[in-house]
C-alpha positions in Angstrom: 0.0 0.0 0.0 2.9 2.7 -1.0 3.7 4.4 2.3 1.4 2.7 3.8 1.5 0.0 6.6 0.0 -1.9 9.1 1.1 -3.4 12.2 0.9 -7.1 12.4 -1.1 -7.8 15.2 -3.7 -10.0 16.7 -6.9 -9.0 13.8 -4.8 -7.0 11.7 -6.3 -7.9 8.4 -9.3 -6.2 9.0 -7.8 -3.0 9.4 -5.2 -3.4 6.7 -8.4 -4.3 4.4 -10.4 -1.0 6.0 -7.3 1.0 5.0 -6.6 -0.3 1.6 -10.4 0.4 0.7 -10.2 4.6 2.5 -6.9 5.2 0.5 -8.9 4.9 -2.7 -11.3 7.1 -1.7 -8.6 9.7 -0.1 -6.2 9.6 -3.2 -8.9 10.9 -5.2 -9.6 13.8 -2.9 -6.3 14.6 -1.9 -4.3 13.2 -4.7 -1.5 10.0 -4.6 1.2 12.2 -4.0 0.1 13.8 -1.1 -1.3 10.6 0.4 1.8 8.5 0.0 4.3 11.2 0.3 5.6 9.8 4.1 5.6 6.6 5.8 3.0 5.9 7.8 2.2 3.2 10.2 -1.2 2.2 11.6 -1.6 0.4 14.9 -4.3 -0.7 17.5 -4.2 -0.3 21.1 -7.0 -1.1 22.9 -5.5 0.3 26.0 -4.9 4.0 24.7 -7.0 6.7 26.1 -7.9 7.5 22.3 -7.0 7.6 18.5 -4.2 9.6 17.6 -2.0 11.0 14.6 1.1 10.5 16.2 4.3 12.4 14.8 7.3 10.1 14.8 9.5 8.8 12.8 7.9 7.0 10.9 4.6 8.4 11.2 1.6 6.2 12.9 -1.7 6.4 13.1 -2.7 4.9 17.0 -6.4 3.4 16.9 -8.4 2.4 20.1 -10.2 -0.2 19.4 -11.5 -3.3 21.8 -11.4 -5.3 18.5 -10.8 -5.1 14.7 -13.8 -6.5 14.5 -15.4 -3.2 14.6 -15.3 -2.1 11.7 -17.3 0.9 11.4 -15.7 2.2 14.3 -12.4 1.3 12.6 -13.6 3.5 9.5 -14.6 6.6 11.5 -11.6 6.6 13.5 -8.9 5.9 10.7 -10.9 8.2 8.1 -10.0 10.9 11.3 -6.3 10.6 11.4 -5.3 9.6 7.9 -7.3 13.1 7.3 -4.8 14.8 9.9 -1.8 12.7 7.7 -2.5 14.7 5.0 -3.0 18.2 6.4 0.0 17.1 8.1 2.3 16.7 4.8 1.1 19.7 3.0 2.7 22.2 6.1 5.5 24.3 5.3 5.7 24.5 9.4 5.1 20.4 10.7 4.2 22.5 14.2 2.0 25.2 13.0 -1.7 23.7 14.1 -4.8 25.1 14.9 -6.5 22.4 16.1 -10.0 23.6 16.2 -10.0 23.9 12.5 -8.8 20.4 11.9 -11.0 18.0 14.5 -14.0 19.9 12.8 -12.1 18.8 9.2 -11.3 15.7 10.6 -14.3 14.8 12.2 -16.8 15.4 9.1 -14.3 13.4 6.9 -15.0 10.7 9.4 -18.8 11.1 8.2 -18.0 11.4 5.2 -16.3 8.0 5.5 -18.7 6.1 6.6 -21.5 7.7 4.5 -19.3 6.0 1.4 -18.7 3.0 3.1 -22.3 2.9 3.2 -22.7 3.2 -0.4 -19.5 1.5 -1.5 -19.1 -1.1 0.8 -18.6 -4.0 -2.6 -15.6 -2.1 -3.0 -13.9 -3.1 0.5 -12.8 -6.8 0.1 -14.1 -7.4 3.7 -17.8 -7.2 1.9 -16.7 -10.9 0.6 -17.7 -12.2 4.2 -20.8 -9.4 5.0 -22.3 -7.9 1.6 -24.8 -6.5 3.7 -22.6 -5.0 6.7 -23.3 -1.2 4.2 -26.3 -0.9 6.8 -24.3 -0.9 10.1 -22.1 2.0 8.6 -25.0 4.0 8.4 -26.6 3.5 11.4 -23.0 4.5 12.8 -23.4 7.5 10.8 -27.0 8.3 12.0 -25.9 7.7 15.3 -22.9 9.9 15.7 -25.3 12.3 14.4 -27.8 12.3 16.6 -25.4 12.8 19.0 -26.4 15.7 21.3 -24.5 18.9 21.1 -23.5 22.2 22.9 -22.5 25.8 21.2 -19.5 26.1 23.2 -17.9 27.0 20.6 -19.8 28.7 18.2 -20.3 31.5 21.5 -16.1 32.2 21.2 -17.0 35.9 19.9 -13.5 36.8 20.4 -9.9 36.5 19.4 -8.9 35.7 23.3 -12.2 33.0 23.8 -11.3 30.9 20.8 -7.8 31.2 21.9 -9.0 30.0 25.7 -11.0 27.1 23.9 -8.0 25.7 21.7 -5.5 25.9 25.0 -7.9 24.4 27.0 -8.0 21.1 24.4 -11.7 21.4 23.6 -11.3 20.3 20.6 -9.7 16.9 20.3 -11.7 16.2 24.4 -15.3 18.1 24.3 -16.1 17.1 20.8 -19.6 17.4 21.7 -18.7 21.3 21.9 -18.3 21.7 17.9 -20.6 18.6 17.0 -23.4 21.3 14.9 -20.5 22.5 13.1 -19.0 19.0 11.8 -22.5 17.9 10.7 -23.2 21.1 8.5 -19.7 20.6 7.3 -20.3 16.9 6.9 -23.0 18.0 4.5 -21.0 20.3 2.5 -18.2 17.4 1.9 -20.9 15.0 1.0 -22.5 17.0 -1.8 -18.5 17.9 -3.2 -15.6 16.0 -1.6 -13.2 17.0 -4.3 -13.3 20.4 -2.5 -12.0 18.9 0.3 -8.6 19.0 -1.0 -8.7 23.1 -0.7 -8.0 22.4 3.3 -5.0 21.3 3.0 -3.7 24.4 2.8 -5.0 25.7 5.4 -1.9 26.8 7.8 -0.9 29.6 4.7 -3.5 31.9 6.0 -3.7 31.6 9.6 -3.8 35.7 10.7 -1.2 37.2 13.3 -2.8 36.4 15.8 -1.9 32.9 15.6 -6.1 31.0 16.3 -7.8 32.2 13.1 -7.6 32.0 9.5 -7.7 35.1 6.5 -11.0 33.5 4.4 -10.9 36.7 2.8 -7.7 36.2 1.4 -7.6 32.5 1.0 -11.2 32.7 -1.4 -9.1 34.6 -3.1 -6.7 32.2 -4.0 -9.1 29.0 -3.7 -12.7 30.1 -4.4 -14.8 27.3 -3.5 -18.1 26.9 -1.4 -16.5 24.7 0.9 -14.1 27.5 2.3 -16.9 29.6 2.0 -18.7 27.5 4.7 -15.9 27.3 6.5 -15.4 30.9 7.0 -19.4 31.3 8.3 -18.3 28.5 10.5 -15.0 30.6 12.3 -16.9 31.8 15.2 -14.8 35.5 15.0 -12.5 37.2 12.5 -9.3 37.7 13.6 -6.4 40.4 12.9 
């Protein structure tokens, strides 16, 4: 799988299958060279407190997973980090991060995920021993959506709150805070997930003050309606 591996453990197969089948999908959004541009291994450990896009040498991707077994779970939570790998390789600075902007990114491409799982499930070869396993992926889906949410962050009105709310690590542990925000952008994806690749370069307009991002300048360069969304979604301009 190019850059691509997966750590031989107990039920590794399914995940090596579940990853062979998202690549497709993320090569055509992001392009090849992008999604095998560094080494990258993926892992399970039950144990973890979470999922995580881990920056080593060479890079992993850490699921948390009581079993490989699970395989919409599997999907939603590899679709996540694979979509931080490629943000990740696109930075001129590896450190620069605003990491409300990417779990909301991340998190609807996890939706996205299993919304074409759900549709393209004869693709994966695991459909071979469940055809019809397309339904469970989108009851996951309908479940993570239904999902009750809070507009903790969509109430950051200034430069200094959102700042508050990324140093307090709301974002990757009070998802539930910006859960409206990944289903409208969810949405968006669904209806054109070639714009997705316009994210990428996200980190080139991030304003002085370091916690939001020029969408004035960046539609200028990339005029889609996903960054368009985006933009409505920043909760406050920045300088």
């Amino acid at each position: 799988m190019g850059k691509w591996t997966v750590k031989e453990d107990k039920g590794y197969e399914d995940t090596r299958e579940i990853l062979f089948f998202l690549l497709e999908k993320f090569e055509a959004i992001f392009g090849k060279d992008v999604m095998h541009h560094e080494r990258c291994e993926v892992y399970n450990d039950p144990d973890a407190p979470c999922p995580r896009f881990i920056y080593s040498s060479p890079l992993r991707i850490r699921l948390h997973l009581s079993r490989t077994s699970l395989w919409s779970k599997t999907i939603f939570q590899l679709a996540h980090e694979m979509c931080h790998y490629a943000m990740y390789q696109v930075k001129k600075d590896k450190k620069v991060t605003l990491s409300w902007f990417e779990e909301i990114v991340c998190e609807a491409m996890a939706l996205y995920a299993l919304e074409y799982a759900s549709e393209k499930w004869n693709n994966c070869n695991l459909s071979r021993f469940s055809p019809k396993f397309a339904v469970y992926h989108r009851e996951y889906l309908e479940d993570v959506l239904s999902d009750s949410f809070t507009n903790e962050f969509k109430l950051c009105s200034s430069v200094d709150k959102l700042r508050r709310y990324e140093l307090d690590g709301k974002p990757e542990n009070k998802r539930q805070t910006h859960g409206a925000e990944v289903s409208i952008l969810y949405r968006a994806i669904s209806a054109e997930p070639g714009a997705l690749k316009y994210v990428l370069d996200y980190t080139k307009y991030i304003n002085k003050d370091g916690i939001t991002i020029d969408f004035d300048r960046w539609l200028k360069n990339s005029s889609c309606n996903l960054l368009r969304l985006l933009q409505w979604i920043q909760p406050v301009s920045g300088i």
